[in-house]
Every structure is written in structure tokens, then in C-alpha cells.
C-alpha positions as a printed Julia matrix, in Angstrom:
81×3 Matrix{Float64}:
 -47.63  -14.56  -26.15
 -45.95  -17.82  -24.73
 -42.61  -16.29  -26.64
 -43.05  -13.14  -24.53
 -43.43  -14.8   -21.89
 -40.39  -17.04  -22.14
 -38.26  -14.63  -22.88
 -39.48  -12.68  -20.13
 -37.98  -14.81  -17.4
 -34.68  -14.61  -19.3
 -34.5   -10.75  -19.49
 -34.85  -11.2   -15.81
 -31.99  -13.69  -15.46
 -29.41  -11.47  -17.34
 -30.8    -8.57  -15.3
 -29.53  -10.26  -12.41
 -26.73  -11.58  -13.92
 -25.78   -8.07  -15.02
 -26.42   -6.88  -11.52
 -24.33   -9.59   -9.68
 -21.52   -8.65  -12.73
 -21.9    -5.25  -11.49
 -21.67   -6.18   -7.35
 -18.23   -8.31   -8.68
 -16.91   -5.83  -10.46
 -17.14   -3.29   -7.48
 -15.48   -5.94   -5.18
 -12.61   -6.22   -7.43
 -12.46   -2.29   -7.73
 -12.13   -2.46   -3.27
  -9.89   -5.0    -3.29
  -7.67   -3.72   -5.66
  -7.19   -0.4    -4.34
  -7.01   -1.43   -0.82
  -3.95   -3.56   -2.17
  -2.7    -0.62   -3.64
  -2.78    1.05   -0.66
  -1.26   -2.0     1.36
   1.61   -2.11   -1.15
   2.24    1.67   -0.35
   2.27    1.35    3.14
   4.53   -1.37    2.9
   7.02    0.76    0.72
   6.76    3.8     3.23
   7.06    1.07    6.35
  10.26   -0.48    4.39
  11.62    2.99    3.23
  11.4     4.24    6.87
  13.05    1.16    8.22
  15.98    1.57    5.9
  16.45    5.33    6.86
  16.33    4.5    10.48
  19.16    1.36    9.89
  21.24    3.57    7.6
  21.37    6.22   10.87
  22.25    3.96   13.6
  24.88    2.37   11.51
  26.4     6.0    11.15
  26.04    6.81   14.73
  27.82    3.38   15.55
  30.1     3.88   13.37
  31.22    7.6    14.45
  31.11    6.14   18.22
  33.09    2.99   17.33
  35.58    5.73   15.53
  35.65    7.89   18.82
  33.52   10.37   18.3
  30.05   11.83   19.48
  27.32   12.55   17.06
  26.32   16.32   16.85
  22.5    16.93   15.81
  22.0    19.95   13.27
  19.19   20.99   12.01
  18.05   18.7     9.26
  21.78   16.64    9.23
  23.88   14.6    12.07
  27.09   15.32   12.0
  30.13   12.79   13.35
  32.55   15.33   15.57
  35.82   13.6    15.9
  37.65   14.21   19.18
């Protein structure tokens, strides 16, 4: 009976173990996908930021050039006077 007993304790020891395994392994699962999110918003943040550059270099450049920028639909276009 003092075996049972021994062991006993243990059991309860790797039960906790197991359950503060468990409680790390769901941290790790939060903090990795909230970096994966971070990362995206970081490549949406720097894709947006390039777009934006890459149109007011054109629209200096057509004004530097002499013209006036002309606003379609889903383009800009440079009109040349």
C-alpha cells in the first residue's frame, strides 16, 4: 500500500505537469497567431505605403512635366497640355 501511495503523489505531479504543458502550449498557439497576424498587418501597412509613394511620384512627375492629373475611374491619367 505504501507503493500506491507513493506513486500516488507522482500521478498527481505529472497531472499537473501535463496540465501546465497544456496552459504552455496554448500560450504559444496565441502568441503565434497574433504574430501572424502582426506580420500581415505589417505587409498590408507596407504594401499600402508603397502604392500611395508610387502615386505621388506619378502625380509629381506629370506636374513637374506640365501637366494636370485626370482621375478615371479605377486609373489616373497624366493629360499633357
Amino acid at each position: 500500500m505504501t507503493d500506491l501511495n507513493k506513486s500516488n503523489p507522482k500521478n498527481t505531479h505529472t497531472d499537473s505537469a501535463a496540465e501546465q504543458q497544456m496552459a504552455n502550449s496554448q500560450q504559444v498557439s496565441v502568441k503565434a497567431w497574433s504574430q501572424k497576424l502582426l506580420v500581415v498587418l505589417l505587409c498590408l501597412a507596407s504594401f499600402y505605403g508603397g502604392w500611395k509613394s508610387y502615386e505621388s511620384n506619378m502625380i509629381n512627375e506629370c506636374t513637374a512635366n506640365g501637366g494636370q492629373m485626370i482621375e478615371g475611374q479605377r486609373t489616373m491619367l497624366c493629360q499633357l497640355s
